[in-house]
C-alpha positions as CSV (number, residue, x, y, z in Angstrom):
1,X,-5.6,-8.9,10.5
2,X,-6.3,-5.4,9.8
3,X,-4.1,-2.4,9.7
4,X,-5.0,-0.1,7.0
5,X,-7.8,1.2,5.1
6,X,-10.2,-1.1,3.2
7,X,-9.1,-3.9,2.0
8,X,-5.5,-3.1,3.1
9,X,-3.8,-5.8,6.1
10,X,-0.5,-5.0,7.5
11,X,0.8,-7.3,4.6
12,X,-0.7,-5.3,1.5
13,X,-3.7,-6.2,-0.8
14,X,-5.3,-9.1,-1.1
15,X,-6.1,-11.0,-4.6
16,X,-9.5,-10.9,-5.7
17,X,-10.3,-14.7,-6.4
18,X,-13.9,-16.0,-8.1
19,X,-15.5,-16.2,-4.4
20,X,-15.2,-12.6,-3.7
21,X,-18.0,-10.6,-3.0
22,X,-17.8,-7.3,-5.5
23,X,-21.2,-5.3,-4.8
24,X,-22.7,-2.1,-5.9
25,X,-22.2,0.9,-3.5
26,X,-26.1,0.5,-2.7
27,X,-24.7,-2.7,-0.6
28,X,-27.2,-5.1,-1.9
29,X,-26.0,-5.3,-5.7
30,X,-24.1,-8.4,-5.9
31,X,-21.4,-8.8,-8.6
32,X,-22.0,-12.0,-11.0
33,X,-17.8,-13.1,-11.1
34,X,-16.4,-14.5,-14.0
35,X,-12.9,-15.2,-13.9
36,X,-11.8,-15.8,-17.7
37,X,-9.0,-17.8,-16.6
38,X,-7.7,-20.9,-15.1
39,X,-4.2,-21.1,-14.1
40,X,-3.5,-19.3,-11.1
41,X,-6.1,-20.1,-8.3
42,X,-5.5,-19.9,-4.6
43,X,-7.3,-22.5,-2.5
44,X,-8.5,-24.2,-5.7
45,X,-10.6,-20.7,-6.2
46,X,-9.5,-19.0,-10.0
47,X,-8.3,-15.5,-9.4
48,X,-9.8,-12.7,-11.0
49,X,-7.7,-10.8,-13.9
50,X,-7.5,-8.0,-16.1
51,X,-11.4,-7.3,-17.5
52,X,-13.0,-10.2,-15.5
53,X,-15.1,-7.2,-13.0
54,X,-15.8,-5.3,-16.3
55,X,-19.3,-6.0,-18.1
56,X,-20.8,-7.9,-15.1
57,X,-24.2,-8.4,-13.9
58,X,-25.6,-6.8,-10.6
59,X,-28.3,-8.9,-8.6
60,X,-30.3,-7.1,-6.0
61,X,-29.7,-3.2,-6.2
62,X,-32.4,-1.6,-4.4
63,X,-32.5,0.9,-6.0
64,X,-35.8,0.5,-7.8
65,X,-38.3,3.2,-8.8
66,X,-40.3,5.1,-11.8
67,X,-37.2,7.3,-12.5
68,X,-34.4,5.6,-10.6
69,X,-32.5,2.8,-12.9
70,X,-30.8,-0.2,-10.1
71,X,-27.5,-1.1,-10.8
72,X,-27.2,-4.0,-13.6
73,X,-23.8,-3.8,-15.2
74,X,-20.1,-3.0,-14.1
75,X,-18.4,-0.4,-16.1
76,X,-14.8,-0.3,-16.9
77,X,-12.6,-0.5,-13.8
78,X,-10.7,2.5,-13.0
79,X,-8.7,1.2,-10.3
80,X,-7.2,-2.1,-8.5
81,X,-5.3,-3.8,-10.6
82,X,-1.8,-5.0,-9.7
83,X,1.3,-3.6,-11.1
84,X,3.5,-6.7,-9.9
85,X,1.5,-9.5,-11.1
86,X,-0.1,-10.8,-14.4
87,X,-1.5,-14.1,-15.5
88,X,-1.2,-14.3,-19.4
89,X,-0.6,-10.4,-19.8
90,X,-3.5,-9.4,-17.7
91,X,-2.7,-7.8,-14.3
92,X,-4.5,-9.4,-11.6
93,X,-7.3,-8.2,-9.7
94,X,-6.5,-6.7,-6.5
95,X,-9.8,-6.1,-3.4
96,X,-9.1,-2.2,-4.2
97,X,-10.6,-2.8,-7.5
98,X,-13.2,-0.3,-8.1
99,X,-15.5,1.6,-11.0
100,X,-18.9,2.9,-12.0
101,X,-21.8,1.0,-12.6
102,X,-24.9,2.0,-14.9
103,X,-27.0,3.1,-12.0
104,X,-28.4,6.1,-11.3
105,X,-27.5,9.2,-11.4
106,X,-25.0,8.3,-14.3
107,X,-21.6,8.1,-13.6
108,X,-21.9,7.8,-9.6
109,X,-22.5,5.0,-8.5
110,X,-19.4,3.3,-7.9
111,X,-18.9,-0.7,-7.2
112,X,-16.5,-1.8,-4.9
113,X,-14.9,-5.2,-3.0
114,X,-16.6,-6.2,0.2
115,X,-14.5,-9.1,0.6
116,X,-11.8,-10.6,-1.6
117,X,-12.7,-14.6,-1.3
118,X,-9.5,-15.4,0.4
119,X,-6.8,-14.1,2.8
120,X,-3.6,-15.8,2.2
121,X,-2.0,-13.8,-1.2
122,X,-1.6,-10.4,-0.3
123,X,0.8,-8.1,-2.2
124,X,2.8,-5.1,-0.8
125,X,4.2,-2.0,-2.2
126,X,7.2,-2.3,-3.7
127,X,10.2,-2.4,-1.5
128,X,7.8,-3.9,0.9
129,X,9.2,-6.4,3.6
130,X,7.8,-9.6,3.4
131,X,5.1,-10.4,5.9
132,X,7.0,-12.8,8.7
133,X,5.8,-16.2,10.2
134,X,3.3,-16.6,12.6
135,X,4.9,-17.8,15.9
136,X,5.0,-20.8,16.6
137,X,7.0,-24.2,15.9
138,X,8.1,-24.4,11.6
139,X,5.2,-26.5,9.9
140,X,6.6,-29.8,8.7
141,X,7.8,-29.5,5.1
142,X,8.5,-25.8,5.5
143,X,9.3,-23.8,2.8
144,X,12.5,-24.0,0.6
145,X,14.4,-20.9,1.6
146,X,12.6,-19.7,4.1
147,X,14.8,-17.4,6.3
148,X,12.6,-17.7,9.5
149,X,12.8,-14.0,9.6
């Protein structure tokens, strides 16, 4: 479900999880995840936190040539993380999460997310509504507190 600009749904942001693809603005450089923790996951998948997209290998850039360097490392991330949610004391990573890499020219060459690895946590602005149910008859074992609404 769409609604926004990249990587926004009508529900917010999504969480970037260790299956998401984070790639070089050349569109072939493919982000080498590491999540550094364990504890929150969503689907069984570890969800990326504060520093995990930082220092990172790029496969593939195509950006190949006698004075052209490809893209090989992530920089330091200058944007995405949340400001609601931390694991441990590091915010989580957010599929607005974006910085430079080491490609050429120097301090251009932005890396972005193309997709986050899931699409069930999303988080809003604050003050947000919460997204409502899909239509349709209550799953069995519904939630505790649920208003329905």
């Amino acid at each position: 479900m769409s609604g926004g600009p990249r990587g926004q749904t009508q529900t917010g942001v999504r969480w970037l999880t260790e299956d998401g693809v984070v790639m070089c603005k050349h569109e072939l450089g493919i982000v080498q995840n590491r999540p550094s923790q364990d504890l929150v996951t969503v689907a069984r998948r570890k969800v990326l936190v504060e520093n995990d997209p930082e220092g990172r290998t790029i496969a593939g850039c195509p950006m190949i040539g006698p004075t052209i360097r490809p893209c090989l490392t992530t920089l330091v991330v200058r944007a995405g993380y949340s400001d609601f949610v931390r694991v441990r004391g590091k915010r989580v990573c957010l599929d607005t999460i974006t910085g430079l890499t080491d490609g050429t020219p120097p301090g251009t060459v932005p890396y972005v997310v193309r997709t986050p690895g899931q699409d069930v946590v999303a988080e809003g602005p604050a003050g947000a509504a919460a997204p409502s149910a899909a239509p349709g008859p209550p799953a069995a074992g519904g939630a505790a507190g649920s208003s329905g609404r």
